[in-house]
Every structure is written in C-alpha cells, then in structure tokens.
N, C-alpha and C positions, 0 to 999 in steps of 0.2 A: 636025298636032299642035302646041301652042302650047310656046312658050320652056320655059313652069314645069313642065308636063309633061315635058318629054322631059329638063329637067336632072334632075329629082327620078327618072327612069327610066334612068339613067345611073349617079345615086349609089346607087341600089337595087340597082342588078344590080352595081356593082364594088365597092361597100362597104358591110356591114351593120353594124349595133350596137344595145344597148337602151338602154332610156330607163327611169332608173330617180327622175328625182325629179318631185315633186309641184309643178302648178300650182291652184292653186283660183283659184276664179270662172274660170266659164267666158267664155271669149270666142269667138263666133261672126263671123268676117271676112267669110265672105261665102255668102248662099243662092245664087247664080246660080253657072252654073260657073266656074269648080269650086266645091264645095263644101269648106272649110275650115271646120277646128273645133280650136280647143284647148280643154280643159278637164279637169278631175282623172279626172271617168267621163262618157264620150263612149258614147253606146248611140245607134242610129239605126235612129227608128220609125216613119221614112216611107221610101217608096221613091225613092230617087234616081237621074236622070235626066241625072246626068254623071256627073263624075271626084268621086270623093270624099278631101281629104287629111284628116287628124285625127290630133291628138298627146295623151296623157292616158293614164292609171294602170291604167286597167282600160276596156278597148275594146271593145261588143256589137254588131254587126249585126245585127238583128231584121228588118232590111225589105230585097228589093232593089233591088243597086246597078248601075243600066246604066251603067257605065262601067268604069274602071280604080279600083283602091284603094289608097293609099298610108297605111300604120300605123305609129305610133312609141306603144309601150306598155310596159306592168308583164305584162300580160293579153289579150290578143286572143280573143275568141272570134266565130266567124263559124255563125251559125245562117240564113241567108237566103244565097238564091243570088247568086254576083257575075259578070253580065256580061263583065265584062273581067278583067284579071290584077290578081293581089295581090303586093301588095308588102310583107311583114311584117315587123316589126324587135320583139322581144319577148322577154319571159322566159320566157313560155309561150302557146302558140298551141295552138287548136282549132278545127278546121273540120270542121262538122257539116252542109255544106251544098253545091253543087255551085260548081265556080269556072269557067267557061268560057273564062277563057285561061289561061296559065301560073300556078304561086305560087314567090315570090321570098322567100326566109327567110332571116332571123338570128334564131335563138332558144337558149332552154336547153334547152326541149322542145316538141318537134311533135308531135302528136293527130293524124292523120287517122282520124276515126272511119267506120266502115260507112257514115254517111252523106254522106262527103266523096267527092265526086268530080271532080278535076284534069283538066280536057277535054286540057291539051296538059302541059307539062314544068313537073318541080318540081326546083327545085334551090335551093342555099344552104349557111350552117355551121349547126351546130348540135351539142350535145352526145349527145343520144336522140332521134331519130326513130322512133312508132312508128307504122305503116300498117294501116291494117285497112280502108282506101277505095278508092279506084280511080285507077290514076293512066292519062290514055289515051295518054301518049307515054313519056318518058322519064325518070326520077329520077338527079340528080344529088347525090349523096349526102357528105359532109366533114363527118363524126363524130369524136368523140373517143373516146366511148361508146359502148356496143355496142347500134346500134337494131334494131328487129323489124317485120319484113317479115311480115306473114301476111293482107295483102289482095291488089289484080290490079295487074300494072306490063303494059302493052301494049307498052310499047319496050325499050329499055335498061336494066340497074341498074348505072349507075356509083359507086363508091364510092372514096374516099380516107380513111384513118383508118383506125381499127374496124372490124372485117370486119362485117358485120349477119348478124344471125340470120334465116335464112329459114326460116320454119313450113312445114309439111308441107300445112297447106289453103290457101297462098300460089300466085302463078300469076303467071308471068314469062313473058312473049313473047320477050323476045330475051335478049338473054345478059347475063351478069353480070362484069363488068369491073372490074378494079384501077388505078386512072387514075394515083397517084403512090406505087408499090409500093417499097418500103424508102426511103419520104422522110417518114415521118409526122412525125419533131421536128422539120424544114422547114415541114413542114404545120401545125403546133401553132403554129410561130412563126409564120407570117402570120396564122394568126384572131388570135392576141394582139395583130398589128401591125394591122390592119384596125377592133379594137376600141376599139384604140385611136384611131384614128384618127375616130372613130363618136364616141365620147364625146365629145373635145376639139371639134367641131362642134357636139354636139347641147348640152355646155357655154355657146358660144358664142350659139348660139340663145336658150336661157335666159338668159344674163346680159343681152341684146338685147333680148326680151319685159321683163325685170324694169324696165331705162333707159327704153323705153316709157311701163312701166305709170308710175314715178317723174315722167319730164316729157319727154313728145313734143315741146313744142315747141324746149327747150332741148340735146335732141339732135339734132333737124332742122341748127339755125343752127351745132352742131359739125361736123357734116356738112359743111355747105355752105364750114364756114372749114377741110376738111380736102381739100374739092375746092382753093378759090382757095391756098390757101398750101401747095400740095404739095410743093413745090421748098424751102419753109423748113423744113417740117416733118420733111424727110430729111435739111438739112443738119444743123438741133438735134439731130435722133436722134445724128446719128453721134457729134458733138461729147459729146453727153450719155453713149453706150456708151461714149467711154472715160475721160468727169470720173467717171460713178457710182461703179465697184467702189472705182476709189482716193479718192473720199469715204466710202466704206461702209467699206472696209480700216482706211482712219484713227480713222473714229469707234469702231468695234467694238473697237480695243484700250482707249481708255478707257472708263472705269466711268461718268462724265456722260452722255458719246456714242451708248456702248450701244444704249441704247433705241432714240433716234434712229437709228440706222445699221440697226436691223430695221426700223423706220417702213419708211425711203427703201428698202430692200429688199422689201419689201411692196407698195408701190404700183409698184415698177418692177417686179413679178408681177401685180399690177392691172390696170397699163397693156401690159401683153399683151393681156391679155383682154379689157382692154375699147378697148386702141387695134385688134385685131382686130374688131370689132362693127362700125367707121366704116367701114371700108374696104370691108366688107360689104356696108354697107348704101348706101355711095356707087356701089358696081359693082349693085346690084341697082335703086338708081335709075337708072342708066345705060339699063336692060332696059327699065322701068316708068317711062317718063319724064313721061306723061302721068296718072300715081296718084300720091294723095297718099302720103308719105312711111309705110311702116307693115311690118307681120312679113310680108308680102309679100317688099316687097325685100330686107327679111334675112334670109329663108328662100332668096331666090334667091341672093343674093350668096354669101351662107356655102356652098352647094353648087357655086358657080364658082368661088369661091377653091378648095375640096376638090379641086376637077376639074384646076385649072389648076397648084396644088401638088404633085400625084404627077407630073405630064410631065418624063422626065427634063432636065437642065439650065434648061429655063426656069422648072421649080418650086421648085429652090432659089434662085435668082435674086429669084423674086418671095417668097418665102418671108423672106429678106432685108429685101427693101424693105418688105416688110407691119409687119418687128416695126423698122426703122427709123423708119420714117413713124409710128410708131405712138408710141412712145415720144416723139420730137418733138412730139408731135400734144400731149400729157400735158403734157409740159415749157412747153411753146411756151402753151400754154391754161391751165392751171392755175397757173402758175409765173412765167414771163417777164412774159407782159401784165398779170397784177394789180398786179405789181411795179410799172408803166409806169404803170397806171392810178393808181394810191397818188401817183406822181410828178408827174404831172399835177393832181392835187387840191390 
C-alpha cells in the first residue's frame, strides 16, 4: 500500500466530514494510479483498474472500480460494483450496487438500496441510515436520527445514538447491541467535533487548489522560503503574536484607525489559513520529493498535519508551531522584505 493510500485510509476511517462548496473546471491529476479527479460533477464511465480518489458536487459511478474508493461530495451515488472498500464523505449517499470490501461514511443520509450489497462491515456518522441491502458482516451504526433497518445484517447491529427501527421483513444474524448507552450528548459532541474538524481541512484544501489555480509558481518559491527561513519565520511569528492585538487594540479605539485595525485583523485570519496551506504542502513535498510541486502534496500534507495534530501532546505542540510559523511566514514575506526591498531601491 503506497504513502497516499493509507494516509487518506487513516483520515477516512477516524475522521469524516462533507464537502459542501463548489469547484468548476474540472481538473483531472492523474490517469494512472491512482486515479484522481476534482471537478464540480465527477461521474466515472469507464472501468477503473486501481484506487480511485475524486472530490466534486455531485459524484456517479457508472463503471467498475477495481480498487479502493475514496469520495468527498454534495451527492454520491454508486451504480457500478466497487472492488474494494468505500470511503464516503457526503450529504447523501446511495449505493445501488455491490461494494466488495467495507463502506466508511459521513453523511446526512445513507440509501442502501435492495441493490447494495456490503460484502464485509459498514460503519460511520450519519444522521438516517436506511437499509433495504445486504450488509455480510457487521453494521456499525452513530445516528442522531432514527434510521430503518428492513434489509439482511449477517453479523452484528451496533448502534450508538438513535435506537433504529427494525422492520419486521428485516434479518439480523447476530445481535443487536448498544455500544455508548446513556452517552448520546457525548456522542452528539464528537460528530460535531470531528465535523468540524473535516471542514477546516477540506477549507484548507480549497484555499490551496484556489493559490494553485491563481500562480503555482509563485507559491512553489513561498514554499521553498518557508523550508530555508524556518527558524526566522517562528521567531517573527512570535514577536508578531504579541505586537498584533496591541496594534489592533490601539487602532480600533480610534475612528481613522478603525478600518485599519479590522484590515490587520483580517489578514492575521488570512494568514492562518493560508500560512496553514505552506506547511502543508512543504510536509507533502517532503513524501513526494521526486513530483513536481501540486494538490498531490497538499492533499498529503493537510491529512499529516490532521493525523499528527489530534496525537495527544505532540499535536498541540505542533499545532503551536504551525500557526507560529505561519503568521511569520505572512509578516516576514508580505511585510518585512518589501519594506527591505523599497530600501534597497
């Protein structure tokens, strides 16, 4: 199993979320494996003969996929059989069609219709699940809402949440279990903290695709000055964390200042988000060190930071350093040097 695989099967299985904005013009990364695709409506009408990932609005499978599947949608629907397991992150999910390894969900609603059928364990959040398919191991079940059981479970029904309605022409092999019984607003609190968590990455991806599409090359050579100047760019951070508020403080009591004082408050919101993209995409080059610079390594990156930011103490830590460096990175680039540059003239 390669690097991107198994990180992307990592954030899937401990963290789901949806993906609710719009990218137009599609852009196709790469035919060979894996197969990568962003674009607004992504439908796939040949048959594929690896991993398939793909992000966009409305997601069709039409052909099959010998491999593994990895989705970030508005929509998911899967009409063609898939080889390996699904990894689905949506608002609403339908599978009309057989999945041969597990399926992995975040959604608002699950469809398994008569013609889905889960060869091994389905699990995930979701608000409705309902079944009228076949699941052949186990269903792992974390509802909010009260889903409907009336197709076959061969293993287990675990449930957390919402108890499910079990139909009368429904068929459960093994037993039906309460996994976190009088904990649901614990339970309610982690999908909301997981969601969150899902956003602010998949945010981070988009703001990264948009700096891309705007000038590759001109984010490359930020990159490369946020590799060499690491050590400057956390000391500026810190010195900058504590000139900003008592500049912002200052200026917000006067009426000239004002403005100014949300400006510099704004960008220093900015430079979160887009001093989080570099670091991204400097640790996803690190993986990728022989590709050229691209939503490769910031797809990898942003899911290593994910990975390496929930591990207790070392994720705050770096958590830390992430939005130090970052902001530096802003000040030091945007700020200091032009300043330098002007003097020099």
């Amino acid at each position: 199993m390669n690097i991107f695989k198994l990180l992307l099967s990592i954030l899937f299985t401990f963290v789901f979320g949806f993906f609710g904005t719009r990218i137009t013009n599609a852009e196709v990364i790469s035919k060979e494996a894996p197969y990568i695709e962003v674009s607004n409506d992504v439908s796939i009408q040949e048959n594929k003969n690896t991993d398939v990932y793909v992000i966009g609005d409305n997601i069709n499978v039409e052909r099959e996929i010998v491999g593994d599947f990895f989705a970030i949608g508005k929509k998911i629907t899967i009409n063609s059989p898939i080889k390996g397991t699904a990894h689905l992150v949506a608002e609403q999910i339908t599978v009309n069609a057989p999945i041969s390894g597990s399926l992995l969900y975040l959604a608002d609603n699950v469809y398994i219709s008569s013609l889905g059928e889960i060869e091994k364990d389905a699990y995930g959040f979701t608000n409705k699940l309902v079944l009228d398919g076949r699941i052949g191991q186990s269903l792992n079940l974390n509802s909010k809402s009260t889903s409907t059981i009336s197709g076959k479970i061969i293993g287990d029904l675990y449930y957390s949440g919402s108890k499910p309605e079990i139909l009368e022409n429904s068929f459960i092999n093994g037993q039906v279990i309460e996994t976190m019984k009088n904990q649901n607003i614990e339970s309610s609190n982690r999908f909301d903290l997981i969601i969150s968590k899902i956003l602010h990455s998949l945010t981070i991806i988009l703001v990264g695709f948009i700096l891309f599409r705007i000038n590759k090359d001109k984010l490359s050579e930020i990159v490369v000055s946020y590799k060499t100047g690491f050590a400057r760019n956390i000391l500026i951070g810190i010195v900058s964390l504590i000139l900003i508020p008592v500049i912002v403080i200052a200026l917000l009591v006067s009426i000239i200042g004002f403005p100014i004082g949300l400006f510099i408050t704004f960008l220093a919101i900015f430079a979160g988000y887009f001093g989080y993209v570099i670091p991204a995409l400097a640790l996803g080059q690190k993986v990728f060190e022989k590709r050229p610079l691209g939503i490769l390594q910031l797809i990898t990156g942003v899911l290593l930071l994910d990975i390496l930011t929930v591990t207790p103490i070392i994720g705050s830590t770096l958590s830390i350093i992430i939005v130090v460096s970052s902001i530096g990175l802003v000040v030091n680039k945007f700020v200091l040097k032009p300043k330098s540059e002007k003097r020099k003239k």
